[in-house]
C-alpha positions as CSV (number, residue, x, y, z in Angstrom):
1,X,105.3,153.1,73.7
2,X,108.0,152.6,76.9
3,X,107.3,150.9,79.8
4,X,106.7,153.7,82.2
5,X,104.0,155.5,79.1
6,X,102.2,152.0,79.7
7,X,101.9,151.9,83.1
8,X,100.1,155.3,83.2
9,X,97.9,155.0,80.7
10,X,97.0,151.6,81.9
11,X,96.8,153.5,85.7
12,X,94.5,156.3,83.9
13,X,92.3,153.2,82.6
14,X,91.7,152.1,86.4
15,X,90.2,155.5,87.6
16,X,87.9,155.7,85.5
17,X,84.7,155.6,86.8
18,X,86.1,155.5,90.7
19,X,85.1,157.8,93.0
20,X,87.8,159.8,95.3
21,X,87.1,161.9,98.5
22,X,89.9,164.1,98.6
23,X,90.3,166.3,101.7
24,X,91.5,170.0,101.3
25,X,94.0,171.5,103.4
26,X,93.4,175.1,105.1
27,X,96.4,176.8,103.8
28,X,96.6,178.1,100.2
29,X,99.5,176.2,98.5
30,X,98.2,172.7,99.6
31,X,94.9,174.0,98.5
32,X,96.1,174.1,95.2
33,X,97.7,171.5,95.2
34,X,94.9,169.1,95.8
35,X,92.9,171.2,93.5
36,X,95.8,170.0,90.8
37,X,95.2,166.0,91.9
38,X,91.4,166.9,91.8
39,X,91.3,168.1,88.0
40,X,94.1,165.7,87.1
41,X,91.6,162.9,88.9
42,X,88.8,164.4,87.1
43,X,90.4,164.5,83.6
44,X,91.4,160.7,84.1
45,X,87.9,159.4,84.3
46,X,87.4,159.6,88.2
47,X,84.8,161.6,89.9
48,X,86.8,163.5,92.8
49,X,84.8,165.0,95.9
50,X,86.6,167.5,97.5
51,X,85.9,168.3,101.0
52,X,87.1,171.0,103.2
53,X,86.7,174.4,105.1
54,X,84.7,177.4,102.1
55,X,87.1,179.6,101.0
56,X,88.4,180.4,97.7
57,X,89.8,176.8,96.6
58,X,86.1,175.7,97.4
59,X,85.0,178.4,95.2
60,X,87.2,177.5,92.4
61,X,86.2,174.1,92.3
62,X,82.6,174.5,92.3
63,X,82.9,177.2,89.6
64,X,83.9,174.3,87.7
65,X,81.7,171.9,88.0
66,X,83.1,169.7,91.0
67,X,81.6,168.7,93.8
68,X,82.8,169.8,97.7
69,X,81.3,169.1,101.2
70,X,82.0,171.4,103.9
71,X,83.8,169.5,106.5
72,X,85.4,172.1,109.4
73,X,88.4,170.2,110.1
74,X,92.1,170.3,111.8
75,X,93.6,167.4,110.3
76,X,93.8,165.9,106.4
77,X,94.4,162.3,108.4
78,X,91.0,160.8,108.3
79,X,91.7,158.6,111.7
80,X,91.3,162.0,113.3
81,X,88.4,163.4,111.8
């Protein structure tokens, strides 16, 4: 197994069981992006909580099982919330 193989499996092992509030952006690509991180998150062992405006990404996620809080916000910077 290489180095680099080693380091992300051993970086897989550390999120398991971690909890992750991830904040959703209001426009449709970032969205999806963080939707991405979410499931990759969520396949690793990590239980992610998405928060953000309802919408369709919203929808998505909780169709499948994930958790979201609706949190009407300007910024993804959490200083600023």
């Amino acid at each position: 197994m290489s180095t680099e193989a080693r380091a992300s499996l051993e970086s897989m092992r550390r999120l398991a069981g971690a909890t992750v509030l991830q904040l959703a952006p209001g426009n449709e690509i970032a969205g999806r992006n963080a939707l991405t991180i979410a499931s990759l998150l969520q396949r690793s062992g990590a239980r992610p909580i998405m928060a953000g405006r309802s919408g369709a990404i919203a929808d998505e996620w909780k169709a499948g099982g994930g958790e979201w809080l609706s949190l009407d916000h300007d910024s993804v910077n959490p200083l600023k919330l």
